[in-house]
C-alpha positions as CSV (number, residue, x, y, z in Angstrom):
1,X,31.9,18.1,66.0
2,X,28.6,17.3,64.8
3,X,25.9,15.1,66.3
4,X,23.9,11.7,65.5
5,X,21.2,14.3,64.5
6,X,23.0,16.1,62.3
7,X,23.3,19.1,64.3
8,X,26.5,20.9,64.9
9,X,28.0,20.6,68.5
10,X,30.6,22.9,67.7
11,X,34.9,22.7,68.5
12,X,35.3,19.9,71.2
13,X,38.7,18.3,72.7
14,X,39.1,15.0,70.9
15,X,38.8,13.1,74.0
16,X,35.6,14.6,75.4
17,X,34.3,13.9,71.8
18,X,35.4,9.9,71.8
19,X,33.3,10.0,75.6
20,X,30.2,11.5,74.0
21,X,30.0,8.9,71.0
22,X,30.4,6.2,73.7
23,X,28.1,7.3,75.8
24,X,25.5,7.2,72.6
25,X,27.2,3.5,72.5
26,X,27.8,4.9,68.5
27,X,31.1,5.7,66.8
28,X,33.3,9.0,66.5
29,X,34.3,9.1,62.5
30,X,35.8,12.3,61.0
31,X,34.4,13.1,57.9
32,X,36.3,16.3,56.9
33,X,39.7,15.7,57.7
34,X,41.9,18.3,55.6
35,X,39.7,21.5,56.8
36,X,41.8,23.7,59.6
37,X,39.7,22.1,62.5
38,X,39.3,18.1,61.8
39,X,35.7,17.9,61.2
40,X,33.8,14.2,63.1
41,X,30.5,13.2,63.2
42,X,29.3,10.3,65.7
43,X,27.9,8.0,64.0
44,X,27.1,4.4,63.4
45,X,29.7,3.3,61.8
46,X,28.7,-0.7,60.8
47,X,25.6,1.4,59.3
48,X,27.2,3.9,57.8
49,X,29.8,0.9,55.9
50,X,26.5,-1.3,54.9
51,X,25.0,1.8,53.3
52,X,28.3,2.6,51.2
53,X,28.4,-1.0,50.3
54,X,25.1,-1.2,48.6
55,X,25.7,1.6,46.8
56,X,28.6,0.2,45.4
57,X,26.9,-2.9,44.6
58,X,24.2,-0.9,42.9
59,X,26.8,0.9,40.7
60,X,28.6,-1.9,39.8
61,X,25.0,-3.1,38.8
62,X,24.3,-0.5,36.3
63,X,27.7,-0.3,34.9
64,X,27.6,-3.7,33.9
65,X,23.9,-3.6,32.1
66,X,25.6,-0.8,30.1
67,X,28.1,-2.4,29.0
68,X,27.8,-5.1,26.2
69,X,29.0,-8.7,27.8
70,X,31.1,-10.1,24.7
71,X,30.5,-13.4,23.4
72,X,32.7,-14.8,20.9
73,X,32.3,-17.3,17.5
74,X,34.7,-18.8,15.1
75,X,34.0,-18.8,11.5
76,X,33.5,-22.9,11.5
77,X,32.4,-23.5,14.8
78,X,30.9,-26.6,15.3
79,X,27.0,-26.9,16.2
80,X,28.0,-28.5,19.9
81,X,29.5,-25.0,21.0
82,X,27.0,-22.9,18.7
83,X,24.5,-23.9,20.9
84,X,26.1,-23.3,23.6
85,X,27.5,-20.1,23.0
86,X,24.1,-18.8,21.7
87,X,22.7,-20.1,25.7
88,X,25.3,-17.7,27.4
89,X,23.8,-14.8,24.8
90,X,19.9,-16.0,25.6
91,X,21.3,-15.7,29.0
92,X,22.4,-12.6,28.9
93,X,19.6,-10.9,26.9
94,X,17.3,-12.2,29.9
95,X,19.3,-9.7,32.7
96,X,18.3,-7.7,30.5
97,X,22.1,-7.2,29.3
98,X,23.2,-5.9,26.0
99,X,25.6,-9.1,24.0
100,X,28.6,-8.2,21.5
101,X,28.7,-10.7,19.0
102,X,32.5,-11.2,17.5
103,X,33.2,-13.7,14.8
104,X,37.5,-13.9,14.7
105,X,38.7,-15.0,11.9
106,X,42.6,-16.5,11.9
107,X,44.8,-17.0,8.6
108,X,43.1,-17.8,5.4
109,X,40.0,-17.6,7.4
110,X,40.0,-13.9,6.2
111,X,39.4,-14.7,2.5
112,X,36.0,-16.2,3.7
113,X,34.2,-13.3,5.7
114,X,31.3,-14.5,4.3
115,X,30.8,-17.6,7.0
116,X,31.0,-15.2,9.5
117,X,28.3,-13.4,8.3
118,X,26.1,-16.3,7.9
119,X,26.5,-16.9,11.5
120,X,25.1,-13.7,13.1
121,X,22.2,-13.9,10.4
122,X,21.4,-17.4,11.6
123,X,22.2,-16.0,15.2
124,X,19.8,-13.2,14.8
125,X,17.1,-15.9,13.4
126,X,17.6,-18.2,16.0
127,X,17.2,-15.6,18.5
128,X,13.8,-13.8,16.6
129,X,11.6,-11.1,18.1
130,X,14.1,-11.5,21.6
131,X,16.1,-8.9,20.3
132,X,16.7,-6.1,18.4
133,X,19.6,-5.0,16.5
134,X,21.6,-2.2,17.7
135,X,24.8,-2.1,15.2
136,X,24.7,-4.3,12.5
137,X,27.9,-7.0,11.8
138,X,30.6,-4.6,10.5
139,X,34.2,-5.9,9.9
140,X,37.2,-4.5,12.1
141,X,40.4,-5.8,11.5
142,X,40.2,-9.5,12.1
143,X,37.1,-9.3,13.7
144,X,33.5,-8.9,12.4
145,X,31.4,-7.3,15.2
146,X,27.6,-7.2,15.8
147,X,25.6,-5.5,19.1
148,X,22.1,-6.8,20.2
149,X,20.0,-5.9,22.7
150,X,17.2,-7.4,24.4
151,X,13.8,-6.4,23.0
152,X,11.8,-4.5,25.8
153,X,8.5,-5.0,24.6
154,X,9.1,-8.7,23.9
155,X,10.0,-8.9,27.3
156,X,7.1,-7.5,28.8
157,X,4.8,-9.8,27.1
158,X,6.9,-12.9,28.2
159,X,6.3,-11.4,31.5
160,X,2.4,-10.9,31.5
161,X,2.2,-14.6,29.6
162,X,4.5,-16.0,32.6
163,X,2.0,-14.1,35.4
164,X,-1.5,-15.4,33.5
165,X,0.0,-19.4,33.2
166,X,1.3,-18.7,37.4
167,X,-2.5,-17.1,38.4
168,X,-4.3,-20.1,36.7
169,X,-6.4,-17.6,34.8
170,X,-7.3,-19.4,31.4
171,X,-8.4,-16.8,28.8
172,X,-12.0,-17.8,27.5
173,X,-12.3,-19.1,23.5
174,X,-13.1,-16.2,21.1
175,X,-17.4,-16.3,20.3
176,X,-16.4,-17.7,17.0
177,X,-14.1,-20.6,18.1
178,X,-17.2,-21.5,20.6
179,X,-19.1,-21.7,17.9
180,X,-17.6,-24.2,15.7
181,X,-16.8,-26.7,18.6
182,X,-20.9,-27.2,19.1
183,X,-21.6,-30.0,16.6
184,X,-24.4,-29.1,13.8
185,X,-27.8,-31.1,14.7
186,X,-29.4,-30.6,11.7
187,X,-32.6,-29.2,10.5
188,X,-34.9,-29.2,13.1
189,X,-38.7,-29.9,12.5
190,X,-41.4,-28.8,14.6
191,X,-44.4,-30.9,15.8
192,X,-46.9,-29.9,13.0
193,X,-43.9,-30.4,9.9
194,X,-43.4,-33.9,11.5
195,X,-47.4,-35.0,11.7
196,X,-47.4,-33.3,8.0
197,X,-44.8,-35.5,6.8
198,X,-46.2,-38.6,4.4
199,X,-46.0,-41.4,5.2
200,X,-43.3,-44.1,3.9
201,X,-44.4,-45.8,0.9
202,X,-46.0,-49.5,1.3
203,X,-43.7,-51.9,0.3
204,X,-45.4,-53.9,-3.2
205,X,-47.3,-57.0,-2.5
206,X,-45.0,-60.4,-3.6
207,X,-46.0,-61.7,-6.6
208,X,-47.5,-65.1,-6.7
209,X,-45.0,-67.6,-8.2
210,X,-47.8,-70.0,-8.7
211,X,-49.8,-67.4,-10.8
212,X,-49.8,-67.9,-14.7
């Protein structure tokens, strides 16, 4: 048997084992139970459960950010469910999720790949500096595939941009752009240039319009 600790008790009758864990108010689990002498461990066992349960969870986790979610597009799909297909893929890219693109063609759809094809471009220029292209569209069988993934450094700067509009912090105009927004006054005279100035012409007398 081997202790809460981790130390090793050593061979103990089952029953005088199940009184020790109780005593500890703990649990008696056997964690080695093909060896020649059963090996247990007291233990918490509601602990012991949560741990293995996140880790689970946490596995579960990474296996599915490796593994492209798959959205799929017809070859005349109307602009209703484009949009919303291309929602689930923004969706996606945001998890920071890797999205397989599949275009399925039916019938005489075949002889026109081409509208398949225009779809991912306009995909991928809907979606801009998001994402990066991992495999680019490539026909198998009925199906024309395309993988993207989520651009990293896009997605830092999002981030950053989201944090400076939260804080409040408004960056400061650049020296130039300060600059033009003062209006221009003008030339400005000093005191002696203005006495210096001459004076305004006098206006010429009326003429008499009894005269001559």
């Amino acid at each position: 048997m081997v202790g809460a600790d981790g130390a090793q008790i050593g061979v103990v009758a089952t029953q005088a084992a199940l009184r020790q864990a109780q005593e500890l108010d703990l649990d008696l689990g056997e964690v080695a139970p093909q060896a020649n002498a059963p090996v247990c461990r007291i233990m918490d066992y509601g602990e012991l459960k949560y741990e293995r349960d996140i880790r689970q969870k946490e596995a579960r986790t990474q296996q599915s950010r490796h593994e492209p979610k798959d959205i799929q597009f017809r070859p005349k799909i109307d602009p209703h469910d484009y949009a919303t297909k291309k929602g689930h893929v923004v969706r996606f890219l945001r998890v920071g999720a890797k999205v397989k693109i599949t275009i399925m063609f039916r019938g005489r759809e075949m002889a026109h790949t081409e509208l398949g094809r225009k779809i991912l471009d306009r995909l991928v220029e809907d979606l801009g500096e998001m994402i990066v292209v991992e495999m680019m569209p490539k026909q198998e069988g009925r199906n024309m595939i395309m993988v993207i993934a989520p651009n990293k450094r896009y997605q830092e700067q999002q981030a950053k941009e989201a944090a400076r509009l939260a804080s409040g912090v408004v960056p400061e105009p650049a020296p130039e752009a300060a600059l033009a927004a003062v209006p221009d006054p003008g030339p400005v005279l000093d005191e002696g240039t203005a006495n210096s100035r001459e004076p305004d012409a006098e206006p010429a007398p009326a003429s008499d319009a009894n005269e001559g």
